[in-house]
Phi, psi and omega in degrees: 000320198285311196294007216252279180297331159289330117048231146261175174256334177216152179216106169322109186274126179275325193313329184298323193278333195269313167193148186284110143310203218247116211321326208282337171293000195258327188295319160318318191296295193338286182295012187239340169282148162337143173269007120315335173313168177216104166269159045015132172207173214235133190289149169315163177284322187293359137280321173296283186273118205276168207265023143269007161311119189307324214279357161279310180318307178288347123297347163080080161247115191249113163264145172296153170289347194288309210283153179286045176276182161075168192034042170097322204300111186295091165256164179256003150291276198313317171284356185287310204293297190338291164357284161298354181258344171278320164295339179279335195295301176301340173285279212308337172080057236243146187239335158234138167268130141305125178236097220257109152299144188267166184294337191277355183287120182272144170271090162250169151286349146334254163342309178297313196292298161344293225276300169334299176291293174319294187287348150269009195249324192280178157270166169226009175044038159095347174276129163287130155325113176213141175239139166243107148320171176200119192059032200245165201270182200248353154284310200290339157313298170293346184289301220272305192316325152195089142316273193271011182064034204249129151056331271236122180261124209225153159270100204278330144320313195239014170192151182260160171288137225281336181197140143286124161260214174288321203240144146209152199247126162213135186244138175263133229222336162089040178179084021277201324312328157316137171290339142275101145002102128116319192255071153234155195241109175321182162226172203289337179259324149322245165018300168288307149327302135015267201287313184311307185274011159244055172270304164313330182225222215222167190112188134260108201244130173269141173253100136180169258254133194237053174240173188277357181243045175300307207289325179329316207270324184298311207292327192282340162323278178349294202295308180283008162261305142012283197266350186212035185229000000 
């Protein structure tokens, strides 16, 4: 963490998507970071993801296959977990949550209904909203984002974002331009390319990287916006 914040100006807390830590540990990060710092944090799973999901395990979360968690679904789990998550927001002094859908969340009128219902339902203490979709077109994306005011957090390799707000958000996943998700390494014309296509544009926009070389690739980021920015 200390070496995060010296660094960077921001950083996506993940540890949030698999189960939220515990207030006093998110009040050590608060404190431990600069008060210019920014965390960001990625919503639970248990909004999102339904609990045949490998990633409840890989948290040692044990859900029944029965429960109404995930897509959204107006349950008193999924607003509940939302609670906690307003709550990590509001310790970390955190200004957007990310909210990652998985490939099996469909573009149904299920889902859109879900989605609809949840996000009108909820506070949002003042936090922005962002959804990363996954296979869904980019009308309907923009249909929904604003609809509910939300977001749309994209790779900017493999989609430009469906609309400009004030914020617009990308997270790199190191695929494309990589054939695998995550265990790809920019290379220095990656980077560049990178900074050309958010040059244009306007707002306040987060880069960031989400590979096994994430810190490698911000600081070199950092450097090629430095020198071609």
């Amino acid at each position: 963490m200390k070496r995060y914040v010296k660094e960077f100006k921001v950083a996506e807390v993940q540890k949030t998507f698999y189960k939220p830590p515990s207030p006093e540990t998110l009040k050590k990060w608060r404190a431990s970071a600069p008060e210019e710092f920014e965390f960001t944090v990625k919503a639970w799973q248990i909004i999102t993801h339904p609990p045949t999901s490998p990633t409840y395990r890989k948290a040692g979360l044990k859900i029944n296959s029965s429960s109404e968690t995930g897509f959204f679904r107006p349950t008193r789990e999924v607003f509940d977990a939302w609670e906690k998550v307003r709550e990590v927001c509001s310790i970390l002094k955190a200004k957007v949550c990310v909210f990652q859908t998985p490939p099996s969340f469909k573009e149904t009128q299920e889902n859109r209904k879900n989605m609809k219902e949840f996000f009108s339902s909820i506070d949002s203490g003042g936090v922005t909203l962002a959804w990363e979709p996954r296979g869904w077109s980019l009308e309907t994306v923009r249909s929904i984002c604003e609809e509910l005011n939300l977001v749309h957090v994209t790779d900017p390799f493999a989609s430009p974002p469906a609309l400009e707000r004030e914020i617009i958000y990308f997270r790199l996943h190191g695929s494309p331009p990589g054939e695998r998700l995550y265990r790809y390494r920019y290379t220095e014309n990656d980077l560049r390319q990178l900074a050309s296509k958010i040059k244009g544009l306007k707002g306040r926009i987060y880069v960031l990287f989400n590979n096994i070389w994430m810190r490698d690739d911000a600081l070199a980021f950092t450097h090629v916006l430095e020198k071609h920015v």
